[in-house]
C-alpha positions, -999 to +999 in steps of 0.1 A: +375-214+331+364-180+334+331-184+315+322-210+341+333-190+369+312-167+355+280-188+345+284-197+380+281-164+399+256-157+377+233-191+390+241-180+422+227-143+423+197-158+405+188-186+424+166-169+454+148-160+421+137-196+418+109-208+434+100-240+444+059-249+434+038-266+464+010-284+449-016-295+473-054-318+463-088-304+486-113-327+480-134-297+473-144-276+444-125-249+436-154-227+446-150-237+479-117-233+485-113-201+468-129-180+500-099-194+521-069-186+496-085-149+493-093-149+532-056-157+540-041-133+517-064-109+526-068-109+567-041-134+576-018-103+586+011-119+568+005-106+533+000-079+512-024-081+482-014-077+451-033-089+428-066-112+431-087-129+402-118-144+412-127-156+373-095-176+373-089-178+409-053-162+412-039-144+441-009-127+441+008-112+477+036-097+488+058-111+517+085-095+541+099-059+538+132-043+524+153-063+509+136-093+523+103-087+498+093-109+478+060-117+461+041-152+455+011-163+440-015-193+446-035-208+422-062-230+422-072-254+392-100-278+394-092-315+389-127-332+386-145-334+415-112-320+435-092-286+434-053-280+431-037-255+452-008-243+434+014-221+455+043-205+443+071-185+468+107-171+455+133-193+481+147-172+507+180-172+521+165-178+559+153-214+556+117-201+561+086-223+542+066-200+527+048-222+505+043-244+537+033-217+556+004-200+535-009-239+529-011-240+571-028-204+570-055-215+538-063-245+561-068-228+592-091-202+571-109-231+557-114-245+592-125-215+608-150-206+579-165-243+579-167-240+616-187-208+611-209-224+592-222-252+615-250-242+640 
């Protein structure tokens, strides 16, 4: 009884260290897309940069402060004629979406650089 007790405590301190993984199809190549994902994590105000790979298209950020910190990562993988935005977030204990959140912020960067580029 104890070892489960204990296998349970031990789940629960870890699980905010599980993260859920948003997967989400552009019909775009990855080339494309891979502006906005660097544009958000770069400018959007809400991140930090930690880390960004333009050969394999990874970017890694920091979120929150404190105690609240946590870091995700979004990557992109092509699939044919489309791209594959992986994003990745540790769960946090304030209901907050952060995967949905930085897939709103990439498609408002995506929109505002397309826009940009009409006459």
């Amino acid at each position: 009884m104890k070892r489960l007790a204990a296998m349970g405590l031990l789940f629960l301190m870890t699980a905010p260290l599980f993260a859920g993984v948003r997967k989400d199809t552009y019909p775009m190549p990855c080339s494309a897309l891979w502006p906005a994902v660097k544009g958000t994590a770069r400018n959007s105000g809400d991140y930090a940069v930690v880390f960004l790979d333009n050969t394999e298209m990874i970017a890694t950020f920091a979120i929150g402060s404190g105690q609240g910190l946590r870091f995700g990562s979004a990557v992109l993988d092509s699939k044919g004629d489309a791209c594959e935005m992986q994003v990745q977030v540790p769960e946090h204990g304030n209901f907050s979406d952060d995967t949905g959140n930085f897939k709103k912020r990439v498609d408002k960067t995506l929109a505002d650089m397309q826009a940009a580029k009409k006459p």
